[in-house]
PDB file with SEQRES, HELIX, SHEET and CRYST1 records, atoms N, CA, C and O in Angstrom:
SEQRES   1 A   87  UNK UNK UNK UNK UNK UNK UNK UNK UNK UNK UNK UNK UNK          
SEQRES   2 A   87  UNK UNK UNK UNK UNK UNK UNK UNK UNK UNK UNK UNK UNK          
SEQRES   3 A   87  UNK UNK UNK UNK UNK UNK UNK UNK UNK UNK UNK UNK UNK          
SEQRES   4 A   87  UNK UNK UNK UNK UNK UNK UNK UNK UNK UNK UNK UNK UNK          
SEQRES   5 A   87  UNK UNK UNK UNK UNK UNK UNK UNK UNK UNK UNK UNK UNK          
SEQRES   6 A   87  UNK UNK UNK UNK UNK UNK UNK UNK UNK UNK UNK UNK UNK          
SEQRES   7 A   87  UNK UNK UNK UNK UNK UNK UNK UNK UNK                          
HELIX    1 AA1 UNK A    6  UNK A   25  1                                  20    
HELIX    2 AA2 UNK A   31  UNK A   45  1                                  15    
HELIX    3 AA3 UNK A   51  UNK A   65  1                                  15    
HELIX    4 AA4 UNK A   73  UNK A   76  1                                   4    
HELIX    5 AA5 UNK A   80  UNK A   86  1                                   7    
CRYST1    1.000    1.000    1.000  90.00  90.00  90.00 P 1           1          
ATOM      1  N   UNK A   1       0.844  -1.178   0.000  1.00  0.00           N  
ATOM      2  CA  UNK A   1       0.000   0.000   0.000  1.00  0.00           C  
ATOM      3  C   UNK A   1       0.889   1.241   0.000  1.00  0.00           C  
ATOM      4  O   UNK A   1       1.731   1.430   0.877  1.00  0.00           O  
ATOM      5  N   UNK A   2       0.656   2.141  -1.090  1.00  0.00           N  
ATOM      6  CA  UNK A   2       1.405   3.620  -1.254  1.00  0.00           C  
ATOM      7  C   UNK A   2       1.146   4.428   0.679  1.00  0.00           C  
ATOM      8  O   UNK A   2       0.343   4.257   1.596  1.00  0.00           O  
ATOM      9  N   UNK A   3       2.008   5.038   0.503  1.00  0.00           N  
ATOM     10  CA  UNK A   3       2.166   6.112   2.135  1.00  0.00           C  
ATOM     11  C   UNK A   3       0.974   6.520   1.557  1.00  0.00           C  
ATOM     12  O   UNK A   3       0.566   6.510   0.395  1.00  0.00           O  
ATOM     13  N   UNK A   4       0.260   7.066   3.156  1.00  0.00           N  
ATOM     14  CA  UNK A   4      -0.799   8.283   3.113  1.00  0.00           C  
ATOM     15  C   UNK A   4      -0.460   9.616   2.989  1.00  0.00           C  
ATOM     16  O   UNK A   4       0.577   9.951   3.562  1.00  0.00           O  
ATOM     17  N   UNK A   5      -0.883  10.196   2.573  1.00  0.00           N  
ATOM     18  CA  UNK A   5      -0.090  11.608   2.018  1.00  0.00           C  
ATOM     19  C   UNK A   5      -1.144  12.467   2.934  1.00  0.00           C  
ATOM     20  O   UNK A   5      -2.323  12.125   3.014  1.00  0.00           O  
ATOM     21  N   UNK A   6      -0.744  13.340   3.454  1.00  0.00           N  
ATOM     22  CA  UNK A   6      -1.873  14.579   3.940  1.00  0.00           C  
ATOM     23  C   UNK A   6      -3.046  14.602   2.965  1.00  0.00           C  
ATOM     24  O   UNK A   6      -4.257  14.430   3.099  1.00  0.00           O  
ATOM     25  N   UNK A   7      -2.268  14.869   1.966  1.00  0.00           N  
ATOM     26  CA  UNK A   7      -3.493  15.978   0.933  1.00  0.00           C  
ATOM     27  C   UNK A   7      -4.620  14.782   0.414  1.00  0.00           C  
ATOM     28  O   UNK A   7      -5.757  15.124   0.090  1.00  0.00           O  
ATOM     29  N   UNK A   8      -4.100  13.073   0.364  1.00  0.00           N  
ATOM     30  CA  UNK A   8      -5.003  12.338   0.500  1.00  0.00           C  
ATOM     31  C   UNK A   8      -5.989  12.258   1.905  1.00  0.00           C  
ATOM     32  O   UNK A   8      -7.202  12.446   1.996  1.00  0.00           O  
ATOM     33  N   UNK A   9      -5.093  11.940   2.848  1.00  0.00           N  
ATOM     34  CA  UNK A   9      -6.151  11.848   4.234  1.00  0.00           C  
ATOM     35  C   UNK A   9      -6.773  13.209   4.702  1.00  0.00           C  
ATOM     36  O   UNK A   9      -7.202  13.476   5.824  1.00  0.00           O  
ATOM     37  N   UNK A  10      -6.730  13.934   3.698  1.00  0.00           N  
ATOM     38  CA  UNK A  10      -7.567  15.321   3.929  1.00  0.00           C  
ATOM     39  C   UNK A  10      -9.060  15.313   3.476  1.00  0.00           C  
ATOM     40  O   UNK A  10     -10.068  15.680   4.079  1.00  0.00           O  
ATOM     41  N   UNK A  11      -8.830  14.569   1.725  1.00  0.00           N  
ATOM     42  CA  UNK A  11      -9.795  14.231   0.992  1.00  0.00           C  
ATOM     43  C   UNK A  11     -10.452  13.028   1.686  1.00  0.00           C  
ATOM     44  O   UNK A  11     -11.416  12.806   0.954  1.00  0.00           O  
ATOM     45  N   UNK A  12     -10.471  12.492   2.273  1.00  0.00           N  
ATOM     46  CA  UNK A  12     -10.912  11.525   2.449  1.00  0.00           C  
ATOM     47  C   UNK A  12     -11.471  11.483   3.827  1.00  0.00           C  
ATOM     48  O   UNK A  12     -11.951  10.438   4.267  1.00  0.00           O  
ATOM     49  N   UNK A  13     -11.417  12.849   4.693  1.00  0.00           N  
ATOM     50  CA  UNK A  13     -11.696  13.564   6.308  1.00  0.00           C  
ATOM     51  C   UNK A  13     -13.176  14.220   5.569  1.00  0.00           C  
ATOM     52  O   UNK A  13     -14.294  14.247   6.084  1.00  0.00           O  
ATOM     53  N   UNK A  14     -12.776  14.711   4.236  1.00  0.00           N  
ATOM     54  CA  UNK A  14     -13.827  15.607   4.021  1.00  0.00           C  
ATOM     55  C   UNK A  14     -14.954  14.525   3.432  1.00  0.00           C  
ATOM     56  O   UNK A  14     -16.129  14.519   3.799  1.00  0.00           O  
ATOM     57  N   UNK A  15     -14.452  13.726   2.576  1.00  0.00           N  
ATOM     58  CA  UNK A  15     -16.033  12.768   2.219  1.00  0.00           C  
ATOM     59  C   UNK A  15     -16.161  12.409   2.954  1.00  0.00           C  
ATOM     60  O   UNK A  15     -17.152  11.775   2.591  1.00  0.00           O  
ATOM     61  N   UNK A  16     -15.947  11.895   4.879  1.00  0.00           N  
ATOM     62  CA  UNK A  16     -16.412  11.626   5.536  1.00  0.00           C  
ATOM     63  C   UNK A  16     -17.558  12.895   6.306  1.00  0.00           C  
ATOM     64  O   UNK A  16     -18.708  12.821   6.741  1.00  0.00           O  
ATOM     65  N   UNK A  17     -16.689  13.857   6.204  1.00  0.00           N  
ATOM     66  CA  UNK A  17     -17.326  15.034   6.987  1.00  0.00           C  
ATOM     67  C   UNK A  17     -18.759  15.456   5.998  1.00  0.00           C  
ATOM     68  O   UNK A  17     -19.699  15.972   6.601  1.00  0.00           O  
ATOM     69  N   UNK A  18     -18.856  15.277   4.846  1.00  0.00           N  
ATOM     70  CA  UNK A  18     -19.790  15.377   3.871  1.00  0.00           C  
ATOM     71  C   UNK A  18     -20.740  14.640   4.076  1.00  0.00           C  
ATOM     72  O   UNK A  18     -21.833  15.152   4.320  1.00  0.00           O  
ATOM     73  N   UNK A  19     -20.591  13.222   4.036  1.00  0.00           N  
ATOM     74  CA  UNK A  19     -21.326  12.458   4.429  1.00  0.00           C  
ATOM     75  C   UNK A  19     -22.374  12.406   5.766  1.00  0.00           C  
ATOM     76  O   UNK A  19     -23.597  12.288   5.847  1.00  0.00           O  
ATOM     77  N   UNK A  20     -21.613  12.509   6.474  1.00  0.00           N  
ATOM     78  CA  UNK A  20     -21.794  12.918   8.181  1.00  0.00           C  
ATOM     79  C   UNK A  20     -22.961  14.314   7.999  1.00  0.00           C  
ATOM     80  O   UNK A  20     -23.973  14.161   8.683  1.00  0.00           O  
ATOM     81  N   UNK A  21     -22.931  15.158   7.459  1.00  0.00           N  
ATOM     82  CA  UNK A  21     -23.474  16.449   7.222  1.00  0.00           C  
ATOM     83  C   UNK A  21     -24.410  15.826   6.343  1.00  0.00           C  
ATOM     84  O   UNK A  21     -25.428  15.744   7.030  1.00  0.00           O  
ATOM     85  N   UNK A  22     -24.701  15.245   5.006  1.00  0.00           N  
ATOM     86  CA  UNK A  22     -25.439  14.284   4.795  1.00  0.00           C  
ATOM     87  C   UNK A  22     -26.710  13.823   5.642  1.00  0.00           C  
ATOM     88  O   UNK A  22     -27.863  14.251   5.690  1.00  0.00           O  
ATOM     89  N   UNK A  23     -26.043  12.777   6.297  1.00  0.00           N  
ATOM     90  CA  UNK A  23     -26.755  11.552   6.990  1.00  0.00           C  
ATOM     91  C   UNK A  23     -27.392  12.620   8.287  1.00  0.00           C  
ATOM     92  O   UNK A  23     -28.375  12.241   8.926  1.00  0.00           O  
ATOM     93  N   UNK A  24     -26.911  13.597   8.506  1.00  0.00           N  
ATOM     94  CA  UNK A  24     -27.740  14.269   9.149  1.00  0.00           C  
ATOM     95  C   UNK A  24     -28.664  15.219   9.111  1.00  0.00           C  
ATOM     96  O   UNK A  24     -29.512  15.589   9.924  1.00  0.00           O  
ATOM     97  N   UNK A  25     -28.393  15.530   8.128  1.00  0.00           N  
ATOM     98  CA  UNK A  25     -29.345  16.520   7.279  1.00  0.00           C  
ATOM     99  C   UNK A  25     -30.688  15.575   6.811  1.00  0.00           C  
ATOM    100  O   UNK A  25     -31.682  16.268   6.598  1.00  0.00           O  
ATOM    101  N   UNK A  26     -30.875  14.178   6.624  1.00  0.00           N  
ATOM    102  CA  UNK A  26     -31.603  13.551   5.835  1.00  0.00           C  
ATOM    103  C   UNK A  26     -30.958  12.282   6.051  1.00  0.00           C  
ATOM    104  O   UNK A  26     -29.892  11.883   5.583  1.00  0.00           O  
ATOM    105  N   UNK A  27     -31.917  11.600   6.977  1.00  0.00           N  
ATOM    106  CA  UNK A  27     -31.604  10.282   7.147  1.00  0.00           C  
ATOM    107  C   UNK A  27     -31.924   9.320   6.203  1.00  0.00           C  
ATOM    108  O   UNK A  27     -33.048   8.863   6.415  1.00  0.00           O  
ATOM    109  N   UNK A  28     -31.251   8.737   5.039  1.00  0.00           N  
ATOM    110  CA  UNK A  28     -32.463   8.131   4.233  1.00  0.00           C  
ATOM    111  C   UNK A  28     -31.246   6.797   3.923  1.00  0.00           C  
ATOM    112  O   UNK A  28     -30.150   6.921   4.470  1.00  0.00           O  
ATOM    113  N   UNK A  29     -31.465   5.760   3.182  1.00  0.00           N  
ATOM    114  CA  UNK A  29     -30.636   4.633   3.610  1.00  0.00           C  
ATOM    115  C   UNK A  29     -29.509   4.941   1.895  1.00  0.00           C  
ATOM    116  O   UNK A  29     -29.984   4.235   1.006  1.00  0.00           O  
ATOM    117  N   UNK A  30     -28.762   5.442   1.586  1.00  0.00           N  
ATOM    118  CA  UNK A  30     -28.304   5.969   0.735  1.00  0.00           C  
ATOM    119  C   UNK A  30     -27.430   6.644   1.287  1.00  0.00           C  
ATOM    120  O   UNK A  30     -26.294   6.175   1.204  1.00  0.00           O  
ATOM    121  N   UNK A  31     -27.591   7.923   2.021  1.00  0.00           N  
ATOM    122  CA  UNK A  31     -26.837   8.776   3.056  1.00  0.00           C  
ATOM    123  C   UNK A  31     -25.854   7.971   4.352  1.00  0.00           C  
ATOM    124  O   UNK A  31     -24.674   8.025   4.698  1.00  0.00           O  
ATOM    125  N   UNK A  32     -26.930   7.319   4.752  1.00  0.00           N  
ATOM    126  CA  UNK A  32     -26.585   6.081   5.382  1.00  0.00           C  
ATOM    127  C   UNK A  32     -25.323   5.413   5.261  1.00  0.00           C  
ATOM    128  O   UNK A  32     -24.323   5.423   5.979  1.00  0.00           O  
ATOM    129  N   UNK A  33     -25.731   4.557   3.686  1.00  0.00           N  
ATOM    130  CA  UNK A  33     -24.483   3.902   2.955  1.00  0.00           C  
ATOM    131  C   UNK A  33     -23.418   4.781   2.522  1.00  0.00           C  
ATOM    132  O   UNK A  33     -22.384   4.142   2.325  1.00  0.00           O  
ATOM    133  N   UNK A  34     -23.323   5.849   2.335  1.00  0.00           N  
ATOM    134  CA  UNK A  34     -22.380   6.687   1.970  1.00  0.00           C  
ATOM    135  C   UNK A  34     -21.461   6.959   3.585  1.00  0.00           C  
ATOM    136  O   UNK A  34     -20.277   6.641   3.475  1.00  0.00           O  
ATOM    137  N   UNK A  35     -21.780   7.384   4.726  1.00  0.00           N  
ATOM    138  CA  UNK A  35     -21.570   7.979   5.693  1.00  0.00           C  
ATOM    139  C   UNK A  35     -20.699   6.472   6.128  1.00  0.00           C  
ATOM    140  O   UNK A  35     -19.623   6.658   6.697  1.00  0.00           O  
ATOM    141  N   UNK A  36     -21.091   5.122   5.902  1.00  0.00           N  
ATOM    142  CA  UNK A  36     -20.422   3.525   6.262  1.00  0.00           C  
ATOM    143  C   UNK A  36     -18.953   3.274   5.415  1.00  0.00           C  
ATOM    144  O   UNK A  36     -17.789   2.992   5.697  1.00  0.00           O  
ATOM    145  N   UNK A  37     -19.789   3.570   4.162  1.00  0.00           N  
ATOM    146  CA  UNK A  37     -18.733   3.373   2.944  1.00  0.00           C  
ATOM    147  C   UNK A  37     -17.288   4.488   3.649  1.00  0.00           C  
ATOM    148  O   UNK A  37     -16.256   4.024   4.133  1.00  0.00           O  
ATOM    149  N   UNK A  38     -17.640   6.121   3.507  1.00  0.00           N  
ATOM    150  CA  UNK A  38     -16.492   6.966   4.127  1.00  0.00           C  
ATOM    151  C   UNK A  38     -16.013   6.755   5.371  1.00  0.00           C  
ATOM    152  O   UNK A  38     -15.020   7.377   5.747  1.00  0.00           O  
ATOM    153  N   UNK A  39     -16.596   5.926   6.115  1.00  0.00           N  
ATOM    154  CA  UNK A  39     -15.918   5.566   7.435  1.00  0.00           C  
ATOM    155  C   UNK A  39     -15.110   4.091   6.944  1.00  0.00           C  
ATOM    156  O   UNK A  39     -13.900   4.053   7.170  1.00  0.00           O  
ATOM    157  N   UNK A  40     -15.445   3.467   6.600  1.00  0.00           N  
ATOM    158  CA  UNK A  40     -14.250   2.174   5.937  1.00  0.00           C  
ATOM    159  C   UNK A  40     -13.488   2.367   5.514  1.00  0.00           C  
ATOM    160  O   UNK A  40     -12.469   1.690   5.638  1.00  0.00           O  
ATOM    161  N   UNK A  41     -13.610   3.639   4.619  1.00  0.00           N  
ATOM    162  CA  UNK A  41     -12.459   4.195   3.827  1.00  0.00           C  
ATOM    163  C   UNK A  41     -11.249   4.559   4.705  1.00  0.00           C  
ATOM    164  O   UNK A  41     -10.123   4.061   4.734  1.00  0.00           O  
ATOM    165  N   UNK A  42     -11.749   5.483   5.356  1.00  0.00           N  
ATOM    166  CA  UNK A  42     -10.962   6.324   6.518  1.00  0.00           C  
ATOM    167  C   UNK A  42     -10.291   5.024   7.198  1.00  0.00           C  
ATOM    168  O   UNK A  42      -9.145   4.637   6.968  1.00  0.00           O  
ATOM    169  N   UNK A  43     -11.247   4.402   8.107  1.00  0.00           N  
ATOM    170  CA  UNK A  43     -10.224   3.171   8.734  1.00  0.00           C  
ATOM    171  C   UNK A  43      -9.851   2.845   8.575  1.00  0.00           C  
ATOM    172  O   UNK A  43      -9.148   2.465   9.512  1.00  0.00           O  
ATOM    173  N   UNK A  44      -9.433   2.228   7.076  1.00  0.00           N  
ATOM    174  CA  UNK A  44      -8.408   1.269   6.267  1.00  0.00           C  
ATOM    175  C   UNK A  44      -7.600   2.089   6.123  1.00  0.00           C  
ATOM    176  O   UNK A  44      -6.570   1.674   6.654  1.00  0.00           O  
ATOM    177  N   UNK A  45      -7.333   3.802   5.369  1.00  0.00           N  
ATOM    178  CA  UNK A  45      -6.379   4.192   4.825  1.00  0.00           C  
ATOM    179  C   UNK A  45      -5.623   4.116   6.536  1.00  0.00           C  
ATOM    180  O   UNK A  45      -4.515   3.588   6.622  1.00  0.00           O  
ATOM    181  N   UNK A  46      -6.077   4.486   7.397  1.00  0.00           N  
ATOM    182  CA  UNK A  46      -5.519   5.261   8.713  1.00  0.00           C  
ATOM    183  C   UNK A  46      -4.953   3.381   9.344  1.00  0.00           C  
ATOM    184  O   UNK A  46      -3.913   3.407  10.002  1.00  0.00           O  
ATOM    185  N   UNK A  47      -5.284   2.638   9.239  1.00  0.00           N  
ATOM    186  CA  UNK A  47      -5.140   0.988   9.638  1.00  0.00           C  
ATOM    187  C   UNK A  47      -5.969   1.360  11.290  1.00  0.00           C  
ATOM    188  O   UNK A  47      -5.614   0.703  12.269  1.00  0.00           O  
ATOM    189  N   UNK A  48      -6.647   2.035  11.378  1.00  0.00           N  
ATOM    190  CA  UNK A  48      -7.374   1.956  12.601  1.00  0.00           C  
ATOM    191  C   UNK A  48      -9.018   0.763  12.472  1.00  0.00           C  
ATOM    192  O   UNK A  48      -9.499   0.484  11.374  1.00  0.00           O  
ATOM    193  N   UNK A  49      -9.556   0.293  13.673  1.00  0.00           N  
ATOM    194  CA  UNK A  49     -10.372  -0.598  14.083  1.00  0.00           C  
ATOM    195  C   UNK A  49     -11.890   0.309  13.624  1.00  0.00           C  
ATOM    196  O   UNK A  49     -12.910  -0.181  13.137  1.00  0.00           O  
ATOM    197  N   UNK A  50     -11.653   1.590  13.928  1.00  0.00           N  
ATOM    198  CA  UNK A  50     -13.472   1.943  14.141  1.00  0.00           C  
ATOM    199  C   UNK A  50     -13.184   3.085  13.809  1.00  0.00           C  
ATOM    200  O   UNK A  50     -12.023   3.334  13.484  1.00  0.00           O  
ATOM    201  N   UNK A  51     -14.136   4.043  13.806  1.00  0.00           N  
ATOM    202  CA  UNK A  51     -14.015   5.525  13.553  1.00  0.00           C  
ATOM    203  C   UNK A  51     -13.446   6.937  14.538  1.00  0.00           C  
ATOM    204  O   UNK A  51     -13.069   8.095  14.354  1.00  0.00           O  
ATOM    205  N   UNK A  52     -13.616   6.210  15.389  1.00  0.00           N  
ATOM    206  CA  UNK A  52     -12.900   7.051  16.355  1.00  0.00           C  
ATOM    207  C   UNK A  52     -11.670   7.137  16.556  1.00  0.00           C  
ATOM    208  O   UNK A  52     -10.962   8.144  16.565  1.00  0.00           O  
ATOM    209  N   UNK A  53     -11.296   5.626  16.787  1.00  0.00           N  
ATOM    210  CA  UNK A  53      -9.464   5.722  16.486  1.00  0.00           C  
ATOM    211  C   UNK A  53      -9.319   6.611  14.985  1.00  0.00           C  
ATOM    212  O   UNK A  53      -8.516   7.542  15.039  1.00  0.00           O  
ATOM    213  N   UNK A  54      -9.849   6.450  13.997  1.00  0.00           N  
ATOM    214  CA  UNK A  54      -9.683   6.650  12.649  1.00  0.00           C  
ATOM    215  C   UNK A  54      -9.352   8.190  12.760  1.00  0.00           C  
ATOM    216  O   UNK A  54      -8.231   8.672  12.596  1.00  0.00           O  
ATOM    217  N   UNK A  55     -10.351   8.791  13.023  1.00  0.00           N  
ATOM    218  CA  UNK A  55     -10.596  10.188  13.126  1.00  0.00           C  
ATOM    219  C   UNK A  55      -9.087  10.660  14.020  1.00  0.00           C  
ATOM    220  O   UNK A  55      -8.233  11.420  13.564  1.00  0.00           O  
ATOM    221  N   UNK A  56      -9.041   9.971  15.417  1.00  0.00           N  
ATOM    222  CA  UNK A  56      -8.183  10.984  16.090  1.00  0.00           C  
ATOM    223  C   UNK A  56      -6.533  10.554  15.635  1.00  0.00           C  
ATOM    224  O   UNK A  56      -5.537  11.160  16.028  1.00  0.00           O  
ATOM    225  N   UNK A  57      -6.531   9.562  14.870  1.00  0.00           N  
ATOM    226  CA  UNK A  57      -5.194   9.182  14.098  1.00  0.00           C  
ATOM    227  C   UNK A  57      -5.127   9.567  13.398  1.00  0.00           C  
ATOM    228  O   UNK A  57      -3.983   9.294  13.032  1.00  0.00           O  
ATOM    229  N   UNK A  58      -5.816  10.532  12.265  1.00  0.00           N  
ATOM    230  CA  UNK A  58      -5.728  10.961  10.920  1.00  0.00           C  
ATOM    231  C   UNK A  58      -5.460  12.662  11.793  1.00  0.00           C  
ATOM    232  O   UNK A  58      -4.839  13.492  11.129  1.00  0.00           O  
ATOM    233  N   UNK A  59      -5.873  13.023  13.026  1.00  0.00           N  
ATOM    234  CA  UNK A  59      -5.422  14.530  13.008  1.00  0.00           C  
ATOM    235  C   UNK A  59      -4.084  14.224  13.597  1.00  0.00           C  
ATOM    236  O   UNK A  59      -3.261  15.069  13.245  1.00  0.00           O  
ATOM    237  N   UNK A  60      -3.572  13.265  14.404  1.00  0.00           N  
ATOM    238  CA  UNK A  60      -2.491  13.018  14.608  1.00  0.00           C  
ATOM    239  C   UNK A  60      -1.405  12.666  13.684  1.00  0.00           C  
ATOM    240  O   UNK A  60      -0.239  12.676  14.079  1.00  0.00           O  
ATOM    241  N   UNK A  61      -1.641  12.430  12.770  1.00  0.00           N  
ATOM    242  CA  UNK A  61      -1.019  12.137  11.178  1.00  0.00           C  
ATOM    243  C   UNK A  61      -0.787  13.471  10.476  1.00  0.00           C  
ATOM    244  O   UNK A  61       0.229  13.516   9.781  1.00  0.00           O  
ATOM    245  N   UNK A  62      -1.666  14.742  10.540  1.00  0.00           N  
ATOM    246  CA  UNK A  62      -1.807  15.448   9.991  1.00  0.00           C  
ATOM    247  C   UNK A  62      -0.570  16.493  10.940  1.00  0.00           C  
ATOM    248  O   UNK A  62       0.530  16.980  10.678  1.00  0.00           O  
ATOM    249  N   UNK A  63      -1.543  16.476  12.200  1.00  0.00           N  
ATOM    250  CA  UNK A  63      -0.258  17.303  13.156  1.00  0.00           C  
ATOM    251  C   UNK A  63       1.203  16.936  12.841  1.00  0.00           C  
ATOM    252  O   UNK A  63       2.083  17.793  12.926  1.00  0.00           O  
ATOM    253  N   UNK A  64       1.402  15.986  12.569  1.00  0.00           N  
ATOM    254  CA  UNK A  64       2.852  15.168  12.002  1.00  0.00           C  
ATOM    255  C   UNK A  64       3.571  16.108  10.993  1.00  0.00           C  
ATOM    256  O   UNK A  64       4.632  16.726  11.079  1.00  0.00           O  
ATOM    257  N   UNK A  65       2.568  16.004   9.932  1.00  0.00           N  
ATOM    258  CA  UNK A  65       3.243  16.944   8.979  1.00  0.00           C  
ATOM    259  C   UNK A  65       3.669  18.316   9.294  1.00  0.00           C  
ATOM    260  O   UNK A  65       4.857  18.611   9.163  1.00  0.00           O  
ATOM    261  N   UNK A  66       2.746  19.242   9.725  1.00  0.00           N  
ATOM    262  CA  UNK A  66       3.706  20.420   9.863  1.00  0.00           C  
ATOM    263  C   UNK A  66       3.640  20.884  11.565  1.00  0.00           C  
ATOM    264  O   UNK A  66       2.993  21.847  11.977  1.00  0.00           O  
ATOM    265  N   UNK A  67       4.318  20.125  12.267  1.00  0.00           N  
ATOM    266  CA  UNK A  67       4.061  20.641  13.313  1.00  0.00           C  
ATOM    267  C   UNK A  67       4.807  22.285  13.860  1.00  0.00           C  
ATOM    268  O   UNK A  67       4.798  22.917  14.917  1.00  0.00           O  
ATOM    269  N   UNK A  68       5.274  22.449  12.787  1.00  0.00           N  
ATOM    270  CA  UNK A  68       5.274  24.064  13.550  1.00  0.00           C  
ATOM    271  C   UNK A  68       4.428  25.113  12.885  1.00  0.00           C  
ATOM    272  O   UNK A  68       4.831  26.226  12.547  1.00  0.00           O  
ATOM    273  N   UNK A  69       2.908  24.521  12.696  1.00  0.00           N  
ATOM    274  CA  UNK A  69       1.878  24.979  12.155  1.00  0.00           C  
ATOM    275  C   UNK A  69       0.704  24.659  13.776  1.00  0.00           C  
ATOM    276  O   UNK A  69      -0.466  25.012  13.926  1.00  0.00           O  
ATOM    277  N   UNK A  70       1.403  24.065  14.523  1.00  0.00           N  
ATOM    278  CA  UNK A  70       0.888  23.696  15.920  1.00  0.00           C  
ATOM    279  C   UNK A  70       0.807  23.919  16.737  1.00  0.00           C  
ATOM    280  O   UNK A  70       1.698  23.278  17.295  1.00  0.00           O  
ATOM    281  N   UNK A  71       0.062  24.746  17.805  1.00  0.00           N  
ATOM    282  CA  UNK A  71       0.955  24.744  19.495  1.00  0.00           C  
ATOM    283  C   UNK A  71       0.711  23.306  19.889  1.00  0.00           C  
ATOM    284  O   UNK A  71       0.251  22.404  19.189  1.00  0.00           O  
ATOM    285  N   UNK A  72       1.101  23.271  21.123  1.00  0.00           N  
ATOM    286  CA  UNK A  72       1.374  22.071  21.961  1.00  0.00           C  
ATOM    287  C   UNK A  72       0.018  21.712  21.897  1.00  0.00           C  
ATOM    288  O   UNK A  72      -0.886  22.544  21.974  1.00  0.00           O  
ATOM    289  N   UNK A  73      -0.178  20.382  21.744  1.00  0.00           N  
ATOM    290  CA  UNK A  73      -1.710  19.525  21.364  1.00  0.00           C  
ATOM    291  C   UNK A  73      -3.137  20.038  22.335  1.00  0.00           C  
ATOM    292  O   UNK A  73      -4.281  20.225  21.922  1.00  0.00           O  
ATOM    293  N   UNK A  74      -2.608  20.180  23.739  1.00  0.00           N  
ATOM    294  CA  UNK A  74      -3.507  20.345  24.589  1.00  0.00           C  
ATOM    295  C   UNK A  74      -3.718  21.811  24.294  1.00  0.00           C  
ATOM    296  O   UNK A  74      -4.740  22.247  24.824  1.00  0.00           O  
ATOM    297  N   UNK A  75      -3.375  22.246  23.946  1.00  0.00           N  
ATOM    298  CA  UNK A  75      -3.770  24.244  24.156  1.00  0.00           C  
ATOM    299  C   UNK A  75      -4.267  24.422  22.886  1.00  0.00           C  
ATOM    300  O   UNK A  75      -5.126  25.292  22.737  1.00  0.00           O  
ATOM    301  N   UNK A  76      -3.835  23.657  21.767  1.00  0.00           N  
ATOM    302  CA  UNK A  76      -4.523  23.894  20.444  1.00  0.00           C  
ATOM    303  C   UNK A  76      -5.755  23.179  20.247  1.00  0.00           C  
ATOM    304  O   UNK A  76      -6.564  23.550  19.396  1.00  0.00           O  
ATOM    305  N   UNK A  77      -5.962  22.111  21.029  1.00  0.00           N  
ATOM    306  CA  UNK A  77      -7.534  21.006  20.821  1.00  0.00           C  
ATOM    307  C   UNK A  77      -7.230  20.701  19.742  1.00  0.00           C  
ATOM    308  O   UNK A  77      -8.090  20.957  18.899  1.00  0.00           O  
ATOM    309  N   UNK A  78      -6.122  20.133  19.304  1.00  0.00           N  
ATOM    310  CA  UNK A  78      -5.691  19.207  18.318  1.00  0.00           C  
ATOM    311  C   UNK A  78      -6.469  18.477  17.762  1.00  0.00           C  
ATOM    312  O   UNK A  78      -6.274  18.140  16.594  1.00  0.00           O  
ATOM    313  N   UNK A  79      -7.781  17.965  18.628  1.00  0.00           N  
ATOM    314  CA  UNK A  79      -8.637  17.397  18.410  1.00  0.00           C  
ATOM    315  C   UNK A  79     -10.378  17.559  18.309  1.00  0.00           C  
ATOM    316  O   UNK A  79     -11.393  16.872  18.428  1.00  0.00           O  
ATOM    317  N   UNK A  80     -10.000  18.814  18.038  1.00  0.00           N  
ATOM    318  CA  UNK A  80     -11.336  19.249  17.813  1.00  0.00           C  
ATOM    319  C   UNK A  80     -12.047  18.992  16.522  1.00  0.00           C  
ATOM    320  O   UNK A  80     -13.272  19.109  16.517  1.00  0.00           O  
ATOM    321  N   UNK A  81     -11.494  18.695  15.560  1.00  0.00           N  
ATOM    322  CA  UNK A  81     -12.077  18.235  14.307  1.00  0.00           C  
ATOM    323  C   UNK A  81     -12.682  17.327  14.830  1.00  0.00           C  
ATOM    324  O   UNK A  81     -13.905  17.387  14.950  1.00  0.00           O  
ATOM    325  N   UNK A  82     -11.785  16.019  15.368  1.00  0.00           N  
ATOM    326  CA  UNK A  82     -12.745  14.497  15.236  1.00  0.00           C  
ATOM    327  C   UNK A  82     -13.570  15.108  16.623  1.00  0.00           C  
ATOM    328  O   UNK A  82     -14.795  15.055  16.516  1.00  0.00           O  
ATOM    329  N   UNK A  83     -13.221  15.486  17.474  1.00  0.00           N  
ATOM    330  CA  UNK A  83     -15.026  15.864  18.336  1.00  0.00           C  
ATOM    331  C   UNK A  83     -15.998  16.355  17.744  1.00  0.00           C  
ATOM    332  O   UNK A  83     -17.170  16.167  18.071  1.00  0.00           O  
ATOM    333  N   UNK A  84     -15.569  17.119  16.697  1.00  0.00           N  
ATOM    334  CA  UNK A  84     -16.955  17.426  15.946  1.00  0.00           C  
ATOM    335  C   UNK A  84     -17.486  16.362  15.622  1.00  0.00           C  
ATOM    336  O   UNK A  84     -18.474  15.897  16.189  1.00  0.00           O  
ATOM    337  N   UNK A  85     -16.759  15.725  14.446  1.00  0.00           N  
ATOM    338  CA  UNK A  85     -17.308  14.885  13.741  1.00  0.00           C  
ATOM    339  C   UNK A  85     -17.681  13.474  14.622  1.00  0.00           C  
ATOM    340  O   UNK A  85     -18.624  12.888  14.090  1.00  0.00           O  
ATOM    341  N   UNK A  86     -17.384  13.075  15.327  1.00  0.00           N  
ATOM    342  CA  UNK A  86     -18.035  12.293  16.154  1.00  0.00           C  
ATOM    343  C   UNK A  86     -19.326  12.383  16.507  1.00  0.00           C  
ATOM    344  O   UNK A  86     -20.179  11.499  16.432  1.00  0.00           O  
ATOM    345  N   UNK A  87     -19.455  13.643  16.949  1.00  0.00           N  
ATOM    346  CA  UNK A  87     -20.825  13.872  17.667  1.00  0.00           C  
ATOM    347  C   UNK A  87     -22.543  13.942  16.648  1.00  0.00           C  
ATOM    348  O   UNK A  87     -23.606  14.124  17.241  1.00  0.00           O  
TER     349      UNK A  87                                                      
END                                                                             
């Protein structure tokens, strides 16, 4: 399997986040399958179990790349993307 590249696990944060915005906007079984499908995606590229690891390993992947685009994890909520999208 090719490395994950940012600018891939970016695209692939956002068809989840699309989806998610989707499936909530309009629950219908289509939205559904789309919102399953972008979470498989995500877990496989990231080699995580479920979506949550997925999510908070892909901003930890991301923080990787430029971390002096960062403060220190706790003062920045490093993880505020995947709390969104979780919820």
């Amino acid at each position: 399997m090719a490395p994950l590249t940012a600018q891939h696990l970016r695209v692939l944060l956002s068809r989840y986040a699309e989806a998610r915005i989707a499936q909530f906007e309009r629950d219908t079984a289509p939205n559904r399958r789309a919102l399953r499908e972008a979470a498989e995606v995500l877990c496989s590229a990231t080699r995580s179990p479920d979506i949550k690891a997925a999510l908070f390993k892909a901003d930890d992947l991301l923080a990787a790349e430029a971390p002096e685009l960062h403060l220190p994890r706790r003062a920045a909520g490093a993880r505020e993307t995947s709390r969104v999208l979780m919820t």
